[in-house]
Structures are given as structure tokens and as C-alpha cells.
C-alpha positions as CSV (number, residue, x, y, z in Angstrom):
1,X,21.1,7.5,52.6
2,X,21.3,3.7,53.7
3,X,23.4,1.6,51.5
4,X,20.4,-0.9,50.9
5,X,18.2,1.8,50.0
6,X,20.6,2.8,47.3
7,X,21.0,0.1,46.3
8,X,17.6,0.0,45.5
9,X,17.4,2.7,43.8
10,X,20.4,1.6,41.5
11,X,18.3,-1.3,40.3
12,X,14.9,0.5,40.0
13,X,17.0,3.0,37.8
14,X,18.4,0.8,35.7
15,X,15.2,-1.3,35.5
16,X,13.4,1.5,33.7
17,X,16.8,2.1,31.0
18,X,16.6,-1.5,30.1
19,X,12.6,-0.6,30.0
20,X,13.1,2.2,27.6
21,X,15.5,0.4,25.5
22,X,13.2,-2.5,24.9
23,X,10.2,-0.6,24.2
24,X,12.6,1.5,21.7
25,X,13.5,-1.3,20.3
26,X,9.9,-2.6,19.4
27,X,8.5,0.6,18.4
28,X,11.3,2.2,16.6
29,X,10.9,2.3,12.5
30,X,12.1,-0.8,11.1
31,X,15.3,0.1,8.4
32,X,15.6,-3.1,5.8
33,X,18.3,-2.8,3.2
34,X,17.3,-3.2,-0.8
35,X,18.5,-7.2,-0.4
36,X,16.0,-8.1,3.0
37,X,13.1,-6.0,1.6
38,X,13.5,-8.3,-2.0
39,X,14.1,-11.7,0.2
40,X,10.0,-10.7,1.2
41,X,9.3,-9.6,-2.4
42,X,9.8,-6.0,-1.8
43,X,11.4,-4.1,-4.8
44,X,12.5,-0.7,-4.6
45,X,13.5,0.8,-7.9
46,X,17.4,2.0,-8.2
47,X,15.8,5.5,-9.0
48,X,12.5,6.5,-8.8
49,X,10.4,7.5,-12.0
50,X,8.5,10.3,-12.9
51,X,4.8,9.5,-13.7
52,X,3.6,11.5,-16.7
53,X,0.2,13.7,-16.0
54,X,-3.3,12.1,-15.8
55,X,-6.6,13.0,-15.1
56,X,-8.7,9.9,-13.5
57,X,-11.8,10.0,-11.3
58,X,-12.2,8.6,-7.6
59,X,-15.9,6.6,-6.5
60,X,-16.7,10.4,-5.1
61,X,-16.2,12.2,-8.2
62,X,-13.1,13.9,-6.9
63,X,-10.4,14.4,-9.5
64,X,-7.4,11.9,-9.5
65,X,-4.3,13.4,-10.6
66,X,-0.8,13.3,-9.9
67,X,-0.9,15.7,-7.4
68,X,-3.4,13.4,-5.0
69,X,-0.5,10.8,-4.9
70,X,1.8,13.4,-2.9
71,X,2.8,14.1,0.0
72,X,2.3,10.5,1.4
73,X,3.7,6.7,0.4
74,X,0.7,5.2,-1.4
75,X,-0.1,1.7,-2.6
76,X,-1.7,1.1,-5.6
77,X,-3.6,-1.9,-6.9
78,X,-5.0,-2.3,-10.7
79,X,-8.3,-4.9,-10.0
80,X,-11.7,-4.8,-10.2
81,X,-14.9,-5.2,-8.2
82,X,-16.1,-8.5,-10.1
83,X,-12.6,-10.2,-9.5
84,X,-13.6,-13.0,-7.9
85,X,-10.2,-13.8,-5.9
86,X,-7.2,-12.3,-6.4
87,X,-8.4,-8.6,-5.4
88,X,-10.5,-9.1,-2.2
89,X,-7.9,-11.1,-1.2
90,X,-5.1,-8.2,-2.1
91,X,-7.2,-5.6,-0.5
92,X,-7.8,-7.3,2.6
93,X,-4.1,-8.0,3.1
94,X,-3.9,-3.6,2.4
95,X,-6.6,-3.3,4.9
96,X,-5.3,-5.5,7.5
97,X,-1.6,-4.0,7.1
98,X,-3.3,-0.7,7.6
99,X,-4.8,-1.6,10.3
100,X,-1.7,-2.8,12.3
101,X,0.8,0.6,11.0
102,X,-2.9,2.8,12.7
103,X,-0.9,6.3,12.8
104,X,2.9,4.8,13.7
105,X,3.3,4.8,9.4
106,X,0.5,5.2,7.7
107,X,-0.1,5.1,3.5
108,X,-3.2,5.6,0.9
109,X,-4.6,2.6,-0.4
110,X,-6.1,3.0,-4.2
111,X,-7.8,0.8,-6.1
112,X,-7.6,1.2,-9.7
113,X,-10.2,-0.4,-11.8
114,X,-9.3,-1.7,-14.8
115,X,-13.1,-2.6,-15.6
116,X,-14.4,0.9,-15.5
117,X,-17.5,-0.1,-17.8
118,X,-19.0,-2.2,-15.3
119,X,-17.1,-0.5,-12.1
120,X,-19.2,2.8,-11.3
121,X,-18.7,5.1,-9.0
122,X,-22.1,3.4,-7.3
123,X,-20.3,0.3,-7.3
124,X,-16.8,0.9,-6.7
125,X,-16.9,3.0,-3.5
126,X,-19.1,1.1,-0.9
127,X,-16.6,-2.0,-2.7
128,X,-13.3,0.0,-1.5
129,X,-14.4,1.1,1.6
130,X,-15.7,-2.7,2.7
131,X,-11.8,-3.4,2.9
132,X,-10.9,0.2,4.8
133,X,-12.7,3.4,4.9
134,X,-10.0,5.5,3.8
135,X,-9.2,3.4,0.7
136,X,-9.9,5.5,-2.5
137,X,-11.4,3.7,-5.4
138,X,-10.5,5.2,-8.8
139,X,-12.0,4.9,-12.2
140,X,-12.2,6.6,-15.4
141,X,-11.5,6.2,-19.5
142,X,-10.4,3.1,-20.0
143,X,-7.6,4.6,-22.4
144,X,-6.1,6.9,-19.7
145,X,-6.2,3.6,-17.3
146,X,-4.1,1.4,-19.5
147,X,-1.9,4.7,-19.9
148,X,-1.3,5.0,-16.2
149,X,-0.8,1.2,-15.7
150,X,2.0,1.0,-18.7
151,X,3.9,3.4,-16.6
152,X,4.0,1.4,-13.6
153,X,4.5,-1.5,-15.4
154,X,1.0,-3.2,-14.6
155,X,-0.5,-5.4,-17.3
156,X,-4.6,-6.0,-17.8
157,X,-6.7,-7.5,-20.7
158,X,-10.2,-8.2,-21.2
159,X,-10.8,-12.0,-21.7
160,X,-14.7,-13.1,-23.4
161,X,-16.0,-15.7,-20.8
162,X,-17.7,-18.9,-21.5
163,X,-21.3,-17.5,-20.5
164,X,-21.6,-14.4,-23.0
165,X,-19.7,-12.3,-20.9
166,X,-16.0,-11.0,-19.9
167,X,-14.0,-11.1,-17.1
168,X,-10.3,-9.6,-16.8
169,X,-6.7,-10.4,-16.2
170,X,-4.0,-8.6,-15.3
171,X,-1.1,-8.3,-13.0
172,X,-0.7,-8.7,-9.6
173,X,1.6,-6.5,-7.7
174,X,1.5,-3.8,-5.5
175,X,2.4,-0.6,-7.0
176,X,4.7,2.0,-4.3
177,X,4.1,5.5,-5.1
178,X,6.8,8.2,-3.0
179,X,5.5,11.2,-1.5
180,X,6.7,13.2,-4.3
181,X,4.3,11.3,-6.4
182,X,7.0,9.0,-8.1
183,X,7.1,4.9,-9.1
184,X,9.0,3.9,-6.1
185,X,8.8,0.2,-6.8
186,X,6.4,-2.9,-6.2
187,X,5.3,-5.9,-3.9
188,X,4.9,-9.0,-5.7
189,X,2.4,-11.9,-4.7
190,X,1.6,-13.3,-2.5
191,X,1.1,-10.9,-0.8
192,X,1.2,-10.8,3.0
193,X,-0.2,-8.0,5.6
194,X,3.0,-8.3,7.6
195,X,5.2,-7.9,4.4
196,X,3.3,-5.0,3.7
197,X,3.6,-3.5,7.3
198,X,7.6,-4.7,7.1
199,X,8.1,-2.3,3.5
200,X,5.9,0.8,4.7
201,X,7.8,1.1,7.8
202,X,11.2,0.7,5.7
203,X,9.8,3.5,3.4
204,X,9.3,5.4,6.1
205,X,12.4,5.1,8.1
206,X,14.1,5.7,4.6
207,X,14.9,2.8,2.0
């Protein structure tokens, strides 16, 4: 073989390592330590907790219990349907962070109502699945709502409006649910589709 040509075939060679390193480097999971994931509002519990046993509903009548939060990272927000800002805007961050992760890390978006009186399963599903079609809307007695949401620390209360009627408060985060069905921790506002994509690919490269 001619020195030129092996030459060549030197550089070609190592042309397509430095390839395969770069594109390693840009598609390999992203590992963030406890400290980087809070600097972008990401907070990982120092042990997960066990979430005591509940019976909910999703918008297609299916039981939710714990065991549909397993075996997959979940995200869970408490809204509600008539929330005029704070929850499209949430979901659509979810959606668009889902969108982006496609199959490379994927997780199950939830939307908990915490107005179940006025969010039906008519009303909640085609709401959830405007922001992602595999985005589970869940409902059910109010009691066994607030019950869930004290576990994960989330906060709601009903608040009379000027015009007769009500509208609600309550807190903001995103809730992180394990695989094994556990409170893994939470993203505070504001909350941003690349910060989401950033903490699912931690999770899944194991925080």
C-alpha cells in the first residue's frame, strides 16, 4: 500500500473516532449532581418517601392508584382546567419537554385536579390531551385529593370570587414520582421545558 494512501486512510479513521465521540457526547444521558440540578430549581429528596395508598380516577374512568405511578419517572401537577394561567402554561412547558426527550427518556405527565366539582371526566381529558396525548388527567373525591397532595407537600384552597363564584389556589411545583412509585422530589417555578428535559435525563442516568 502507497504511503499517501495510508495516510489517508489514517485520517479517514480517525475522522469517524472524533465523529463517534462527538455524537456520544451529545446524545449520551446527561448526569447533574444534587447542587447543578437545584441551581435550575431541581430538588431531589435525600431519601425518597413512600406514598400511602389511594384510589383516584383518570378522564377515562380507569383506576389511579399507586401502582399506575410505577415502573416509570412521572411528573405530577395539582391544577385545574379553569386555571386561567399558571397551569396551561405548566402543562405546555410538560408537553414541550416531552416532546424534545421523544423516546431517548421519556416520563408520564398527570394532571391532578384539585377542582374535581367542576373538572369531569368530559372536561378534563380532551383538556389534558390539548397539551400531549399521553398526558393522564386525574380526578376524584376531593378528600382523597387533598390527602394525596399533603403527601407531596402540594398546597390548594378554594377562594369565593368577586362574581358569585370560586376559583382556586394552590402550589406550583412539579411533583417527581420514581419508578417505584415514591416522592422523589420537585421542580419549582418557573418552570422551563429545558429544565425539565435537563432533570428527566439526570433521573434517568441516575441522580
Amino acid at each position: 500500500m502507497k504511503p499517501v494512501t495510508t495516510t489517508v486512510l489514517l485520517c479517514l479513521a480517525l475522522m469517524a473516532v472524533v465523529l463517534g465521540m462527538f455524537v456520544y457526547s451529545v446524545t449520551r444521558p446527561q448526569t447533574l449532581s444534587n447542587e447543578q440540578l437545584r441551581e435550575l430549581g431541581v430538588f431531589v429528596l435525600p431519601e425518597p418517601r413512600d406514598i400511602a395508598a389511594f384510589t383516584l380516577a383518570t378522564a377515562d374512568g380507569e383506576p389511579f392508584v399507586p401502582e399506575s405511578l410505577r415502573g416509570r419517572w412521572s411528573l405530577l401537577f395539582f391544577g385545574f382546567t379553569n386555571c386561567p394561567d399558571i397551569c396551561p402554561t405548566t402543562l405546555a412547558v410538560m408537553g414541550a419537554a416531552q416532546r424534545q426527550l421523544a423516546a431517548d427518556s421519556p416520563f408520564h405527565g398527570v394532571l391532578v385536579s384539585v377542582d374535581p366539582e367542576r373538572d369531569e371526566a368530559a372536561v378534563l381529558g380532551p383538556y389534558v390531551s390539548a397539551f400531549s396525548p399521553t398526558f393522564t388527567g386525574v380526578t376524584g373525591d376531593r378528600r382523597l385529593i387533598a390527602e394525596l397532595a399533603r403527601q407531596l407537600n402540594v398546597a390548594f384552597l378554594k377562594v369565593p370570587a368577586a362574581d358569585g363564584g370560586y376559583t382556586m389556589d394552590h402550589s406550583g411545583q412539579i411533583v417527581i414520582i420514581n419508578p417505584q412509585g415514591q416522592y422523589h422530589g420537585f421542580i419549582k417555578m418557573p418552570h422551563l421545558a429545558d429544565t425539565i428535559v435537563q432533570a428527566v435525563r439526570a433521573l434517568h442516568a441516575g441522580v
